[in-house]
N, C-alpha and C positions, 0 to 999 in steps of 0.2 A: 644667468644660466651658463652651466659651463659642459663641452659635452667632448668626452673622450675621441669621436668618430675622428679617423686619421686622415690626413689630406693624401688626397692623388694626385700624382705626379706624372708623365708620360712624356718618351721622347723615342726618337726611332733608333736607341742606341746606348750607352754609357755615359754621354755628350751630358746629357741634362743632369746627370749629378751633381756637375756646377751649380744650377737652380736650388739641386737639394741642399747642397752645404750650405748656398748662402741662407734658406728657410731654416735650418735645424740651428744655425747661427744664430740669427733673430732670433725663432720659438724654438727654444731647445726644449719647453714642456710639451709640445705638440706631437702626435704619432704619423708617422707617414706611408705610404704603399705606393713604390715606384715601378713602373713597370718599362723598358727598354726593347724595344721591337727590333734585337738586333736582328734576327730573322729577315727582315725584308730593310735595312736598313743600306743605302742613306734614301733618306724620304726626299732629299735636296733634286735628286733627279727622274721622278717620278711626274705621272701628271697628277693636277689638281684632282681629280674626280676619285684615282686612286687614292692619294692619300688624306683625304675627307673617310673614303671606307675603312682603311685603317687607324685612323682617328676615332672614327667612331665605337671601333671594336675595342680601341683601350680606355678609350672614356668610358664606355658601356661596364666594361671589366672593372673597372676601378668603384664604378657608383655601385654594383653588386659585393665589392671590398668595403663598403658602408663607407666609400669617402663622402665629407663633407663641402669639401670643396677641389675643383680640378683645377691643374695648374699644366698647361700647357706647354712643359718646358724642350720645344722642338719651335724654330721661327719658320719653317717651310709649313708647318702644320697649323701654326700663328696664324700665317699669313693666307689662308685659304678653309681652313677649317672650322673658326668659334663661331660663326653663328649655326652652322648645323649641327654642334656640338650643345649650343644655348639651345636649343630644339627640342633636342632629344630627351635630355638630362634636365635633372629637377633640383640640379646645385649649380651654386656660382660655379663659371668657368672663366681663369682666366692665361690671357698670351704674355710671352714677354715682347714681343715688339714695341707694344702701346711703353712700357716700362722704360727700354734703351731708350725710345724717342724722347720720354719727359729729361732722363737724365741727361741726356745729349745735346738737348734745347739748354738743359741750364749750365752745361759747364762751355758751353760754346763762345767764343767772343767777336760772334760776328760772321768769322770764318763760313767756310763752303763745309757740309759735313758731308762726312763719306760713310757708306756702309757699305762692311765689309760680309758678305753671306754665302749662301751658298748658289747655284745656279738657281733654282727652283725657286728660291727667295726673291732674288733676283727680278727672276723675269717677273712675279706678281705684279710688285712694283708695293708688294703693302708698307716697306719702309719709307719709301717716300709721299705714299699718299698719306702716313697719318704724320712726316715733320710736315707736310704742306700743311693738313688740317690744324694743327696746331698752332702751325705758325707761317701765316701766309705769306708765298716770296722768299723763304729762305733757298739757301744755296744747297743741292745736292747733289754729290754722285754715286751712283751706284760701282761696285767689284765684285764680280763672282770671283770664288774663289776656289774652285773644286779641287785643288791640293792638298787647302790646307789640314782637312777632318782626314784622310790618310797618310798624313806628316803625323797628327796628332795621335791616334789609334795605332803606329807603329813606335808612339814614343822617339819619335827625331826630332823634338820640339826644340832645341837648342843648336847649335854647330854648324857648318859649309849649307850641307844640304837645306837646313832650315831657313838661312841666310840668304841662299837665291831664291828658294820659292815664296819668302815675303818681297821678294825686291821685284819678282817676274809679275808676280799678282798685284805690286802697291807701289813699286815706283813711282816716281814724279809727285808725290799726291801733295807734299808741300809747295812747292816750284809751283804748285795748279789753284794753290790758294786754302788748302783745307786746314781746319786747324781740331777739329773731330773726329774721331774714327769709331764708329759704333760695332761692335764684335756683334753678325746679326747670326750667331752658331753657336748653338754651346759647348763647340768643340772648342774654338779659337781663344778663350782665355789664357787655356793651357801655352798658347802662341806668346802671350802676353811682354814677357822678358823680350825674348827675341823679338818682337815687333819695336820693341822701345828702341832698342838696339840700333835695328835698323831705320826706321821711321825720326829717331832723334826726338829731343823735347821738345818740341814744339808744337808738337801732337797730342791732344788728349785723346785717352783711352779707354771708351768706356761699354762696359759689361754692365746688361741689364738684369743681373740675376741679383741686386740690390734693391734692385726696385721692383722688383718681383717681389721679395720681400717685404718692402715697404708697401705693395699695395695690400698684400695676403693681410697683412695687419689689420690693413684699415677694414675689409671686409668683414674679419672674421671679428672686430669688435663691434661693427654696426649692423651684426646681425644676430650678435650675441652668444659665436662657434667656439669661443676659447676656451682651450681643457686646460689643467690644470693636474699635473700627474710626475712624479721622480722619475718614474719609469717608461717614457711613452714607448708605445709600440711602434717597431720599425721595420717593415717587409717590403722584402724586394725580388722582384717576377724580370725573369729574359723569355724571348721566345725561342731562343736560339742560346748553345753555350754555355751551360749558366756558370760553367768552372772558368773558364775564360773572360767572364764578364766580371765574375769576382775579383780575379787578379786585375784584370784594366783598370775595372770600376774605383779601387784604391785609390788611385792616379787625378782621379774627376774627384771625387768624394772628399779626399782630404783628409781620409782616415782607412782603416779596414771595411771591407764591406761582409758581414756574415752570411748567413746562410742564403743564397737564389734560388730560387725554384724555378722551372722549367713551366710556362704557359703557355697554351698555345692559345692563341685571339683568333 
């Protein structure tokens, strides 16, 4: 059975287009509906209880968009929101944290891993409770890093200025023993270059929005959601901006982004 219904996407922002490229990468025959809460964005400094309600309003929004399955691509929203989101909604939901952590686990050599997130993410603590669940005794440290997603969003991802604000926020982290650095935002891949830069090889660098992909797979075959189409459908909803989120959104996306519509949740 193969069935057109297009996946939902949700992040409090532009950020998670990274999630989108790497799914349209993978399943480029799948249709998608993403929707970016720039309107009340960053979700990173919010409390919990907040952003479970506005969680809920784009999961909600998205399953009336006949998605088929929701993809949680915000880690503040990860890290507090899926089981009242598994509640609500009558499709798979899933996070990228569970994702970074598998891949972070396997390119590690041992080392101390570090996640790099936002405040909100942060203080949860959900990065570290699923490398402990995982993998009992492993080594980790936590960074918030509230610079970096308005480094990224004004496009100063390269130069001086980007150069201190990874050194202010991740200094020492070699010297300290890490040999992992988990990007727990979907802002910060855009960091990426500049983080190697600064941070040196000796650091792996890993973004979960591959494994995000890799899990969407396995889902969508073992329950039998895979379409099959030249043409998939691709819509995308701001709450806030949507000519504004168009031209950013390029930047995340990895391509042109066409027509936003204007939602309000």
């Amino acid at each position: 059975m193969r069935t057109p219904a297009p996946i939902g996407v949700f992040d409090s922002g532009v950020g998670g287009l990274t999630v989108l490229r790497a799914i349209h990468a993978r399943l480029p025959q799948e249709g998608t509906v993403y929707v970016g809460d720039s309107a009340r964005m960053p979700y990173g400094a919010k409390g919990a209880d907040t952003v479970i309600r506005y969680a809920l309003a784009a999961g909600q929004f998205l399953a009336g968009q006949g998605a088929k399955v929701l993809v949680v691509a915000c880690s503040t929203a990860s890290s507090v929101a899926l089981p009242a989101l598994r509640d609500a909604l009558k499709i798979p939901v899933l996070g990228v944290i569970d994702a970074g952590v598998t891949r972070a686990l396997a390119v590690s050599r041992g080392g101390t891993i570090c996640i790099a997130a936002t405040e909100g993410t942060t203080r949860s603590g959900a990065y570290v409770r699923a490398l402990e669940h995982q993998r009992p005794g492993v080594k980790v440290v936590a960074r918030a890093c509230p610079l970096f997603a308005p480094l990224v969003e004004e496009g100063s991802v390269e130069g001086h200025l980007a150069d201190v604000v990874v050194k202010h926020h991740l200094g020492g982290l070699e010297a300290a023993g890490v040999d992992t650095l988990v990007l727990g935002c979907t802002h910060y891949p855009l960091l990426t270059q500049t983080l190697r830069s600064v941070l040196g090889g000796g650091i792996q660098i890993v973004d979960g929005a591959e494994g995000v992909a890799d899990e969407l797979v396995s889902i969508l075959d073992s329950r039998g959601l895979r379409a099959a189409t030249d043409a998939p459908r691709r819509s995308y909803f701001s709450t806030d901006a949507p000519e504004k989120f168009q031209v950013m959104g390029s930047r995340f996306l990895g391509a042109a982004v066409p027509q936003v519509d204007l939602v309000e949740l």
